[in-house]
HTML snippet that shows the backbone in 3Dmol.js (N, CA, C, O; Angstrom):
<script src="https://3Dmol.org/build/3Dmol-min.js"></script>
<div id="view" style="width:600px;height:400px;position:relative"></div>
<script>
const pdb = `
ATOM      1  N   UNK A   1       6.808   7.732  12.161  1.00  0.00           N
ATOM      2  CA  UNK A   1       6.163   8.600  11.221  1.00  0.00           C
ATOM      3  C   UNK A   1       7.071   8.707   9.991  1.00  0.00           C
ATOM      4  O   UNK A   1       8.298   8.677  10.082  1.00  0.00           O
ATOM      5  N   UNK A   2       6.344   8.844   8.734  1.00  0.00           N
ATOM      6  CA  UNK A   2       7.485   8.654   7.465  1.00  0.00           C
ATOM      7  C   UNK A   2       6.682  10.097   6.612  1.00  0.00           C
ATOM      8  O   UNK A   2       5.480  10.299   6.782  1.00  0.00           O
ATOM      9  N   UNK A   3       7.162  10.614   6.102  1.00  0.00           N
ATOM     10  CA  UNK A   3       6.874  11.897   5.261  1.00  0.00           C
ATOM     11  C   UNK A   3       7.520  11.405   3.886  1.00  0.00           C
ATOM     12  O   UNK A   3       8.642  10.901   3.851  1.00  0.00           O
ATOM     13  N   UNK A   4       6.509  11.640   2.454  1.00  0.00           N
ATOM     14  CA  UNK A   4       6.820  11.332   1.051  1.00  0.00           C
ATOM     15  C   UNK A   4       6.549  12.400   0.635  1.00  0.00           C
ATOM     16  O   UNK A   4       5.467  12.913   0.918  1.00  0.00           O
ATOM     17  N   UNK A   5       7.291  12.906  -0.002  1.00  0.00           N
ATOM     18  CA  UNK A   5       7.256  13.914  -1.138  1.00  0.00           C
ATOM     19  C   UNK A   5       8.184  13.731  -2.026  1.00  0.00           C
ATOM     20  O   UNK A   5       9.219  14.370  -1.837  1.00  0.00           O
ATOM     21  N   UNK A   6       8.112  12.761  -3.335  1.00  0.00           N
ATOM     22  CA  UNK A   6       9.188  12.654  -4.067  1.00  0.00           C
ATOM     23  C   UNK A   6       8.986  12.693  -5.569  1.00  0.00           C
ATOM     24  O   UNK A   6       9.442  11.846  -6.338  1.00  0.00           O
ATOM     25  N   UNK A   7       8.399  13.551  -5.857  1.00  0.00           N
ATOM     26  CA  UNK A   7       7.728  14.494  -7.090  1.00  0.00           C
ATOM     27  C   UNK A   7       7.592  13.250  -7.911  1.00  0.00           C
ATOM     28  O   UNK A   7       8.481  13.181  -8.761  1.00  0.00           O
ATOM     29  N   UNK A   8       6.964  12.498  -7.917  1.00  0.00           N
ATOM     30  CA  UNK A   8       6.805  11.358  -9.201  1.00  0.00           C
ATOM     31  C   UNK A   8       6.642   9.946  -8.344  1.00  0.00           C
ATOM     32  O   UNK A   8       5.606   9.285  -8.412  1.00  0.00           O
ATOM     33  N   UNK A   9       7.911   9.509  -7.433  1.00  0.00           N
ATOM     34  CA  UNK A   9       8.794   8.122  -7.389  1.00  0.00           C
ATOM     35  C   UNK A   9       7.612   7.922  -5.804  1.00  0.00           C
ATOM     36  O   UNK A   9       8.169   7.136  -5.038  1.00  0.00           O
ATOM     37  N   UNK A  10       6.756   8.229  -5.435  1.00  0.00           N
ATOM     38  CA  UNK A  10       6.260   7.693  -4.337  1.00  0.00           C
ATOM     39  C   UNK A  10       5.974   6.224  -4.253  1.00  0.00           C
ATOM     40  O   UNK A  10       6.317   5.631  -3.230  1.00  0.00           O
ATOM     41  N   UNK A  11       5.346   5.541  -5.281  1.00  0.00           N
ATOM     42  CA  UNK A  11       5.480   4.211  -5.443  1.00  0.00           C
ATOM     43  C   UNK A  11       6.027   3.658  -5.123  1.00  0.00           C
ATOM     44  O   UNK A  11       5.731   2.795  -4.297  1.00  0.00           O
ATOM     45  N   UNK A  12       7.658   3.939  -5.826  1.00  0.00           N
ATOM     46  CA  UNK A  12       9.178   3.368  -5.681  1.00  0.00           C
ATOM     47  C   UNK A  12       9.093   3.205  -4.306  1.00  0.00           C
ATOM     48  O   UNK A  12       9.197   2.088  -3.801  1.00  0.00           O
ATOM     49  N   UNK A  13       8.843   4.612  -3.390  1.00  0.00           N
ATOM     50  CA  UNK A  13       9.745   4.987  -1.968  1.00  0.00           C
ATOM     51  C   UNK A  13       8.455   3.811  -1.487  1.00  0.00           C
ATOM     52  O   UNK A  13       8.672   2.658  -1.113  1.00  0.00           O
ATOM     53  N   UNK A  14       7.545   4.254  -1.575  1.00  0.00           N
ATOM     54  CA  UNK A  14       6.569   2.749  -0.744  1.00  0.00           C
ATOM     55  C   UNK A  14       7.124   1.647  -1.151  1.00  0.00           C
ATOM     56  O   UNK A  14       7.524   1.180  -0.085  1.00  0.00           O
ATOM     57  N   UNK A  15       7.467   0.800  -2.087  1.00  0.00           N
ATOM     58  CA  UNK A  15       7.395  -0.635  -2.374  1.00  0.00           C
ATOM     59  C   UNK A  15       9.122  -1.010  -1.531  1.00  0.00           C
ATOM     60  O   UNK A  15       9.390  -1.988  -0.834  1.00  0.00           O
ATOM     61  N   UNK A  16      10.272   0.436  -2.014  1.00  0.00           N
ATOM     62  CA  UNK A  16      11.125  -0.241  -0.951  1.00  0.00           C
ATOM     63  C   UNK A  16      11.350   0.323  -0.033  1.00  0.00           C
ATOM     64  O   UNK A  16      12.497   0.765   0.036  1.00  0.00           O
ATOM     65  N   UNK A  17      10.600   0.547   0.894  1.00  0.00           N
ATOM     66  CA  UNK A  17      10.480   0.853   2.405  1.00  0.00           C
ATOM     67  C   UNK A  17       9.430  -0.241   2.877  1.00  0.00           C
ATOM     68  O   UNK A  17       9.206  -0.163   4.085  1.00  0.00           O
ATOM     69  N   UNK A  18       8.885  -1.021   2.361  1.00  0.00           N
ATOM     70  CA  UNK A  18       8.275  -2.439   2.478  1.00  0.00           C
ATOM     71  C   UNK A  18       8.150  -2.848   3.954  1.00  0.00           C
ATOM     72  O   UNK A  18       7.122  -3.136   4.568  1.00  0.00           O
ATOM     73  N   UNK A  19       9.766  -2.800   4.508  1.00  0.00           N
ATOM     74  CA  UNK A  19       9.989  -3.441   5.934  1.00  0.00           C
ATOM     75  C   UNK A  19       9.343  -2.210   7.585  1.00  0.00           C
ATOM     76  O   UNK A  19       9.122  -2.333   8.790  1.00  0.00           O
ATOM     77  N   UNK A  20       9.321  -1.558   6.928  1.00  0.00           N
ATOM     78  CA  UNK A  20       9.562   0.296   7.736  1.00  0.00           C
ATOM     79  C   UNK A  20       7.912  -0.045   7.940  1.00  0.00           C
ATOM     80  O   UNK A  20       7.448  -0.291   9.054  1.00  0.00           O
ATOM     81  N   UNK A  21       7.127  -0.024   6.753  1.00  0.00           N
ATOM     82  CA  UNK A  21       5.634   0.039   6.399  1.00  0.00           C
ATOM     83  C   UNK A  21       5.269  -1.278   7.286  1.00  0.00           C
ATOM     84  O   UNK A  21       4.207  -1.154   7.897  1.00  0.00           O
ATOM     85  N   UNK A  22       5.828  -2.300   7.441  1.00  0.00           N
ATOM     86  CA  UNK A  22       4.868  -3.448   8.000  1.00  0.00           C
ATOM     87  C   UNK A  22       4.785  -2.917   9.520  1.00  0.00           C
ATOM     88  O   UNK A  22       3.612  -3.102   9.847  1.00  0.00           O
ATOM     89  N   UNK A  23       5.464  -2.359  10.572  1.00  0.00           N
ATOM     90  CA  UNK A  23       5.548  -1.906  11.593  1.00  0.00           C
ATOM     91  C   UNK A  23       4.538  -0.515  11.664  1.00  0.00           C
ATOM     92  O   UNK A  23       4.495   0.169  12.687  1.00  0.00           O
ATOM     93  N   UNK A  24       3.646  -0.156  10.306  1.00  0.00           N
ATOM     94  CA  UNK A  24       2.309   0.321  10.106  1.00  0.00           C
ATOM     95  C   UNK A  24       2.783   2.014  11.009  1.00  0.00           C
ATOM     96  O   UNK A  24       1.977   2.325  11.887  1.00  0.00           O
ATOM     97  N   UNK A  25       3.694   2.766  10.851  1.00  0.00           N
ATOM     98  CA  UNK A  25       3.585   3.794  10.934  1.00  0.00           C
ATOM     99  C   UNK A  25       3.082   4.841  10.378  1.00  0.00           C
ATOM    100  O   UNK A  25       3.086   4.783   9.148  1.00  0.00           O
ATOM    101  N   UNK A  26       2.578   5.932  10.905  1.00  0.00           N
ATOM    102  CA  UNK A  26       1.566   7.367  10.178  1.00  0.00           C
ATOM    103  C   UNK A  26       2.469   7.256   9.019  1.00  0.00           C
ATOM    104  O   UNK A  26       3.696   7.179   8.965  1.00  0.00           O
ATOM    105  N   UNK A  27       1.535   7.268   8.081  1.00  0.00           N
ATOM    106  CA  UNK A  27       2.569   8.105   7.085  1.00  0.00           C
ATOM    107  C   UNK A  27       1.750   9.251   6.028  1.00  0.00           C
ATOM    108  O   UNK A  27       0.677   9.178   5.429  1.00  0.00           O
ATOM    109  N   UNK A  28       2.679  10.197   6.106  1.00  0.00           N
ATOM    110  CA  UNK A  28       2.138  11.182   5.428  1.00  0.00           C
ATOM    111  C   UNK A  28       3.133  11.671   3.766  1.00  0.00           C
ATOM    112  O   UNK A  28       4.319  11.910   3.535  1.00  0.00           O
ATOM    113  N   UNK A  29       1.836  11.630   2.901  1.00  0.00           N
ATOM    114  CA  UNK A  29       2.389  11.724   1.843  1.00  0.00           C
ATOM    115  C   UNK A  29       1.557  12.381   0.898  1.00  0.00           C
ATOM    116  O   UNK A  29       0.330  12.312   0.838  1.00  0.00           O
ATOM    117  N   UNK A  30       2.533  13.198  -0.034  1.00  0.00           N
ATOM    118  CA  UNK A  30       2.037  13.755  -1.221  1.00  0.00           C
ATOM    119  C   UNK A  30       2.688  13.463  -2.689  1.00  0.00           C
ATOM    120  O   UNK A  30       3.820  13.530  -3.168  1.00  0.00           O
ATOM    121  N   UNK A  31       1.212  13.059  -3.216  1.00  0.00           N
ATOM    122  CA  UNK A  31       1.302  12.283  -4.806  1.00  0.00           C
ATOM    123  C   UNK A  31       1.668  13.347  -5.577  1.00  0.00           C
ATOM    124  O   UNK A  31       1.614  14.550  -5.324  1.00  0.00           O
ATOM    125  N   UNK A  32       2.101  12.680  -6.691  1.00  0.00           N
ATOM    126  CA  UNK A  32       2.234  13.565  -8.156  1.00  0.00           C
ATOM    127  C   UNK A  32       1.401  13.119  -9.421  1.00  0.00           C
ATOM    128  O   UNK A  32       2.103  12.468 -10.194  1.00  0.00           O
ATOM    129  N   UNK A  33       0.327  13.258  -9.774  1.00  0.00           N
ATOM    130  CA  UNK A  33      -0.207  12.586 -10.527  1.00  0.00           C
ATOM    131  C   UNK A  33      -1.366  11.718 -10.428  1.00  0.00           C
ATOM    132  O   UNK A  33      -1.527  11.147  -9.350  1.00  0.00           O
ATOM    133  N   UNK A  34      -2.270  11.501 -11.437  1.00  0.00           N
ATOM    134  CA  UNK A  34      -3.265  10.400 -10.885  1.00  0.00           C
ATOM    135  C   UNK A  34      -3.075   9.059 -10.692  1.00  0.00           C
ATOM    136  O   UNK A  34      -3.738   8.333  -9.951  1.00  0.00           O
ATOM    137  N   UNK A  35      -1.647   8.591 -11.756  1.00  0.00           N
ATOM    138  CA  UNK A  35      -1.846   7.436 -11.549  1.00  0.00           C
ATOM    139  C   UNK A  35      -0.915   6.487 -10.443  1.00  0.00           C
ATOM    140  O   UNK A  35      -0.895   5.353  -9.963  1.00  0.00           O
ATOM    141  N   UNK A  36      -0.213   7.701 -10.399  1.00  0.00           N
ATOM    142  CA  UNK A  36       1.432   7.662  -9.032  1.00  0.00           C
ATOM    143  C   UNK A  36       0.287   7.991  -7.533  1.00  0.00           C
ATOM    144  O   UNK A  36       0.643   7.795  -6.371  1.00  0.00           O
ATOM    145  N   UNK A  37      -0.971   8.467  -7.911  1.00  0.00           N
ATOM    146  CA  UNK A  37      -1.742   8.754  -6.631  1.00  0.00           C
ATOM    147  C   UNK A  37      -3.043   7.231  -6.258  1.00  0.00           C
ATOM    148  O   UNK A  37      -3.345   7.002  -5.087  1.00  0.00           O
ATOM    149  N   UNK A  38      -3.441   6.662  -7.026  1.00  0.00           N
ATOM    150  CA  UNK A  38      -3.858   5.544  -7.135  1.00  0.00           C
ATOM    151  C   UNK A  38      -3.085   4.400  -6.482  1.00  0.00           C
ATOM    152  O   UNK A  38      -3.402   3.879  -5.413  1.00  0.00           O
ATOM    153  N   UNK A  39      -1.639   3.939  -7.528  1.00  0.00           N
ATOM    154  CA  UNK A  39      -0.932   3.380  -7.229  1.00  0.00           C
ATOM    155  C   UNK A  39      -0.513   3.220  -6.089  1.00  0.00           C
ATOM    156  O   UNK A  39      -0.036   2.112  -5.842  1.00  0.00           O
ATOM    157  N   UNK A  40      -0.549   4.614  -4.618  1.00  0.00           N
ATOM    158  CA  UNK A  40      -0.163   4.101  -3.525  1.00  0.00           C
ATOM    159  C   UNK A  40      -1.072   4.495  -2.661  1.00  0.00           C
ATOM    160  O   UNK A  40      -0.845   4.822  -1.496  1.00  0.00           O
ATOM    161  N   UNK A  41      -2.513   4.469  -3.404  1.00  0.00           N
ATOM    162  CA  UNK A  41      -3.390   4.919  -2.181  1.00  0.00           C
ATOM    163  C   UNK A  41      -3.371   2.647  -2.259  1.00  0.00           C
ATOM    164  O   UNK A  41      -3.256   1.948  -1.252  1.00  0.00           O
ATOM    165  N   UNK A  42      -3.502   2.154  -3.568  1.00  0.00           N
ATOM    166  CA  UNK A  42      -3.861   0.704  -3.531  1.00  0.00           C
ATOM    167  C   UNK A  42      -2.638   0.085  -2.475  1.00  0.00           C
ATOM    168  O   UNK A  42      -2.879  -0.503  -1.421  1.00  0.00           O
ATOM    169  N   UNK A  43      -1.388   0.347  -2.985  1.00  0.00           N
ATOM    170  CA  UNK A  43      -0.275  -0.092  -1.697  1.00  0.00           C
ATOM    171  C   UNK A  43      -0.485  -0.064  -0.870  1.00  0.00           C
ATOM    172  O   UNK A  43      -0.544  -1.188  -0.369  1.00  0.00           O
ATOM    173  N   UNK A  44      -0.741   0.901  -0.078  1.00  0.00           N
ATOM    174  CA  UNK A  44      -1.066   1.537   1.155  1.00  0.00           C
ATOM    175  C   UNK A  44      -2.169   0.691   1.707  1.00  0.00           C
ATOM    176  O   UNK A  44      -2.211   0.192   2.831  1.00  0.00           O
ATOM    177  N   UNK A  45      -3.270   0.582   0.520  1.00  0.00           N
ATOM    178  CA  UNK A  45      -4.462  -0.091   1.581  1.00  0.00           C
ATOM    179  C   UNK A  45      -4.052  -1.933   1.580  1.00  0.00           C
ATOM    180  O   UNK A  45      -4.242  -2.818   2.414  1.00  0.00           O
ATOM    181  N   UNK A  46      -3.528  -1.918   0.440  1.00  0.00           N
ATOM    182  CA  UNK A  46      -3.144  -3.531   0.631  1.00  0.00           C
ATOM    183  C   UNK A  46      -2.224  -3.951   1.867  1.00  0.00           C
ATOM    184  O   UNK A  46      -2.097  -5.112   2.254  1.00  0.00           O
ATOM    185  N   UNK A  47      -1.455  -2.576   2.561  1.00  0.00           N
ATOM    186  CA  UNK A  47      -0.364  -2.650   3.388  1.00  0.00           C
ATOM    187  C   UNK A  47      -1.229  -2.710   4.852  1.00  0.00           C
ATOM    188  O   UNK A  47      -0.612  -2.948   5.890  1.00  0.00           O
ATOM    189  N   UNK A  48      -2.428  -2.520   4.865  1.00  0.00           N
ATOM    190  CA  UNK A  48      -3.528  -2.180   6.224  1.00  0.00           C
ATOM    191  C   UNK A  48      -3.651  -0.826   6.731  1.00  0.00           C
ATOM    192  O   UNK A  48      -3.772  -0.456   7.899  1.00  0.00           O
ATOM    193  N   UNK A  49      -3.593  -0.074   5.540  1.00  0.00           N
ATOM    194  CA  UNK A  49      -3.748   1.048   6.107  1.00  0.00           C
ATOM    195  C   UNK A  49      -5.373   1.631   5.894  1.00  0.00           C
ATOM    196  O   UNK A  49      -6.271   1.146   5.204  1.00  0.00           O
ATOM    197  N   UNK A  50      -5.378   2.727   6.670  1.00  0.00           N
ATOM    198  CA  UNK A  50      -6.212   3.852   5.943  1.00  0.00           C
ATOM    199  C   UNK A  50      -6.214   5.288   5.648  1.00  0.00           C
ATOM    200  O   UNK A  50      -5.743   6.185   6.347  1.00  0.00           O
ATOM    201  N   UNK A  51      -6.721   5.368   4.684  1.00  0.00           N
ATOM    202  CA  UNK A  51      -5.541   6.525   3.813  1.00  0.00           C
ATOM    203  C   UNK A  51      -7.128   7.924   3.468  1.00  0.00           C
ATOM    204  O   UNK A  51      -7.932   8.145   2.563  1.00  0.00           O
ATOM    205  N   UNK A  52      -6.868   8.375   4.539  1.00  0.00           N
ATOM    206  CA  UNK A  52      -7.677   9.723   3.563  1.00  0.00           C
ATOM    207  C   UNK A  52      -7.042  11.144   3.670  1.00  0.00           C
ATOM    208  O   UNK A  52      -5.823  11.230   3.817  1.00  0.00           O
ATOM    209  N   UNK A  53      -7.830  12.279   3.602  1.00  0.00           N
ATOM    210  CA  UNK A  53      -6.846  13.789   2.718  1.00  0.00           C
ATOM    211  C   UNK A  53      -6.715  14.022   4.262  1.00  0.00           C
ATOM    212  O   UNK A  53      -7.444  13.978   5.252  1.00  0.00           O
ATOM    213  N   UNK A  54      -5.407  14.291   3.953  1.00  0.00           N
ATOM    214  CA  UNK A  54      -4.610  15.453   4.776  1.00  0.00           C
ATOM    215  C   UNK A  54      -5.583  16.436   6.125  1.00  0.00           C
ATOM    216  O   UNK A  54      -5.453  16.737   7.311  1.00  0.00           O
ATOM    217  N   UNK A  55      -6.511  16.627   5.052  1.00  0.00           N
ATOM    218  CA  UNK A  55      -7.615  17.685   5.373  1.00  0.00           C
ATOM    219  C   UNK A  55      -8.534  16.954   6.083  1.00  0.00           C
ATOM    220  O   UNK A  55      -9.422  17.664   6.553  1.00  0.00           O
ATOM    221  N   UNK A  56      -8.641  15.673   6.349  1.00  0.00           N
ATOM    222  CA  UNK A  56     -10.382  14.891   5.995  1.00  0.00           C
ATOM    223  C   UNK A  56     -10.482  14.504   4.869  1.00  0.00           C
ATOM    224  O   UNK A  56      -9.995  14.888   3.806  1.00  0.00           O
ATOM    225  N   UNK A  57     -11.619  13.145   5.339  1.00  0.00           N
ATOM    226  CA  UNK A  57     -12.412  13.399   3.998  1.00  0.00           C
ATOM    227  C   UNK A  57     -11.192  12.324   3.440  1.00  0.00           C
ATOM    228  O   UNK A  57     -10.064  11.988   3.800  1.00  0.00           O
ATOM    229  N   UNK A  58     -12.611  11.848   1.790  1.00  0.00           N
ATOM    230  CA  UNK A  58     -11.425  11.220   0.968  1.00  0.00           C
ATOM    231  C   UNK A  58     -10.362  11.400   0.242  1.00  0.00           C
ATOM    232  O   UNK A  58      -9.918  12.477  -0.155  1.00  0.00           O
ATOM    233  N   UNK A  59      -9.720   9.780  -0.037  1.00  0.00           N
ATOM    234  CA  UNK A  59      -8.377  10.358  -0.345  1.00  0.00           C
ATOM    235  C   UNK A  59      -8.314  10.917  -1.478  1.00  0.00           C
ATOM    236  O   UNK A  59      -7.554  11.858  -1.707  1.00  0.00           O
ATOM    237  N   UNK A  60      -9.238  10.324  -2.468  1.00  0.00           N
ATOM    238  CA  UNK A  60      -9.333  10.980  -3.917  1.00  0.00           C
ATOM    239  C   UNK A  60      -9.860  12.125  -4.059  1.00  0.00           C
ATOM    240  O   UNK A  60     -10.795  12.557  -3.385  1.00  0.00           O
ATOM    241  N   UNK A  61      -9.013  12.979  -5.393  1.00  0.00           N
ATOM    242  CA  UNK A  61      -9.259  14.675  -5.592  1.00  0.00           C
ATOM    243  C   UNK A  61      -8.349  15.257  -4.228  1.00  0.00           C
ATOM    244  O   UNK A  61      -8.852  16.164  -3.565  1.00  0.00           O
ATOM    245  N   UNK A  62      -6.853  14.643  -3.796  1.00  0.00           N
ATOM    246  CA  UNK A  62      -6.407  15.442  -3.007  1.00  0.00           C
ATOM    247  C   UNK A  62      -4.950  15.026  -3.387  1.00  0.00           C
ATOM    248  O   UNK A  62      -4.869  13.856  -3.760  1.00  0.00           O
ATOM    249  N   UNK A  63      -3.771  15.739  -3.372  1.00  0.00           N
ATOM    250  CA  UNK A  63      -2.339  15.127  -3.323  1.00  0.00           C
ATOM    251  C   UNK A  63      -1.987  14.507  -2.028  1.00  0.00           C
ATOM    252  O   UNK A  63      -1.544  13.366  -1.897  1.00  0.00           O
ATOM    253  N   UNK A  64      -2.213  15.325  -1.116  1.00  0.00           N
ATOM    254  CA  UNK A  64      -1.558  15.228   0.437  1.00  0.00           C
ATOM    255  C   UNK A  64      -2.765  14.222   1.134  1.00  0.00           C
ATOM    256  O   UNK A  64      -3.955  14.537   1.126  1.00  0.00           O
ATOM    257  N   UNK A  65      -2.310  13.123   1.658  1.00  0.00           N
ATOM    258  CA  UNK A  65      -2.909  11.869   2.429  1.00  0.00           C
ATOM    259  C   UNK A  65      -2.350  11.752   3.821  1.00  0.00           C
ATOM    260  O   UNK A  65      -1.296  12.308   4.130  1.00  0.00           O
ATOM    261  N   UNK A  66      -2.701  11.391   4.239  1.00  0.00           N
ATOM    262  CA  UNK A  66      -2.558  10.618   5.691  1.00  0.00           C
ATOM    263  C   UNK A  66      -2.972   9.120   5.715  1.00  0.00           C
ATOM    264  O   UNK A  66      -4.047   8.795   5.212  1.00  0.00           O
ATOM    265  N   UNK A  67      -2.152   8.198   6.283  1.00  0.00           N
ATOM    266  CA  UNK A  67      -2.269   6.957   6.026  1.00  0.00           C
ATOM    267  C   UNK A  67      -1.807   6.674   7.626  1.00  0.00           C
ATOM    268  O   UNK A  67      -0.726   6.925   8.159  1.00  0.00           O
ATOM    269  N   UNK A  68      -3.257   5.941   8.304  1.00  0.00           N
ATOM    270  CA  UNK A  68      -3.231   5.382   9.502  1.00  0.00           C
ATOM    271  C   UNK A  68      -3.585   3.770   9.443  1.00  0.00           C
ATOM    272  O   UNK A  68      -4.345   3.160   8.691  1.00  0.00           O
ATOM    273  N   UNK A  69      -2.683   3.282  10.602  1.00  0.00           N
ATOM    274  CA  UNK A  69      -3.029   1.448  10.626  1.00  0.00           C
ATOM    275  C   UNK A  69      -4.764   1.527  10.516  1.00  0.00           C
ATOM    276  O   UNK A  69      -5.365   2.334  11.225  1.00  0.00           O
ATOM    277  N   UNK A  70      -5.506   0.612   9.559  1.00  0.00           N
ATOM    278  CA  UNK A  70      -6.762   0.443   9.788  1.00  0.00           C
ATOM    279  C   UNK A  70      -7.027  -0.428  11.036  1.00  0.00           C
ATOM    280  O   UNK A  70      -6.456  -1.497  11.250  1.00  0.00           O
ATOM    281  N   UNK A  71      -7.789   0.040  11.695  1.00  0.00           N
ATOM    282  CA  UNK A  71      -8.440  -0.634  13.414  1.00  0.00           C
ATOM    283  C   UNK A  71      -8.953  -1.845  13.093  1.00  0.00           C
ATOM    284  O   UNK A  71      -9.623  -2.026  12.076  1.00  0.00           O
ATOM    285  N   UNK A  72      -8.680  -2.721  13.910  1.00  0.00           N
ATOM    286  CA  UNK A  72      -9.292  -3.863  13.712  1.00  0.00           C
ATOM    287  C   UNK A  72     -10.327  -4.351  14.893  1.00  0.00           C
ATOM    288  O   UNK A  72     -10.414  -4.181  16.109  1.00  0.00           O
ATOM    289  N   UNK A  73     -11.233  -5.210  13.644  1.00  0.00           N
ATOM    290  CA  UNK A  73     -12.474  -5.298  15.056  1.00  0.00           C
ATOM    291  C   UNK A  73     -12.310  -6.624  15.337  1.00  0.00           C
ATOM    292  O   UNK A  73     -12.132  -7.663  14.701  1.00  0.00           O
ATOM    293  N   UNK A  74     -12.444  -6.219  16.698  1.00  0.00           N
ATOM    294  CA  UNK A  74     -12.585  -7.914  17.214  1.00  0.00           C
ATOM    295  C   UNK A  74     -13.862  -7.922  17.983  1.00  0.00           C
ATOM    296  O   UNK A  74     -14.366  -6.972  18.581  1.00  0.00           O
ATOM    297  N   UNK A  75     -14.426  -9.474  17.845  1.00  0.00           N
ATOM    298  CA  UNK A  75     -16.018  -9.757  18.421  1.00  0.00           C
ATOM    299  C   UNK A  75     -15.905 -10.295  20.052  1.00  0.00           C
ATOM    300  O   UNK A  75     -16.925 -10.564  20.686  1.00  0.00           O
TER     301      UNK A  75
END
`;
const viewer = $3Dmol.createViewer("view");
viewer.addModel(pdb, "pdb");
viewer.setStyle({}, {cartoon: {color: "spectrum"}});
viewer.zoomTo();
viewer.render();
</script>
């Protein structure tokens, strides 16, 4: 489990924690901003995750996310 709160730099802390993230742990995090909140909802999903609010529900219109491995289907 990884917890972000880094008033601005969440990006940063995602792109170098890179190695931590491929082993697809919960991670819970809160954005600063719209475009620092974009920026790692797109990381995040490019990383296989899925990312919605804290609360439920989507991730957009919220700071606080939850980001779980997306399930994969097999036939």
């Amino acid at each position: 489990m990884i917890k972000i709160d880094v008033e601005g730099a969440e990006a940063e802390v995602l792109r170098g924690a890179r190695r931590a993230i491929e082993r697809q742990p919960v991670i819970f995090l809160s954005t600063h901003g719209e475009e620092a909140h974009r920026e790692c909802l797109d990381l995040l999903t490019a990383a296989g995750y899925e990312v919605r609010a804290l609360e439920g529900g989507p991730a957009e219109g919220t700071e606080e996310v939850l980001a779980v491995a997306a399930r994969k289907v097999t036939a």
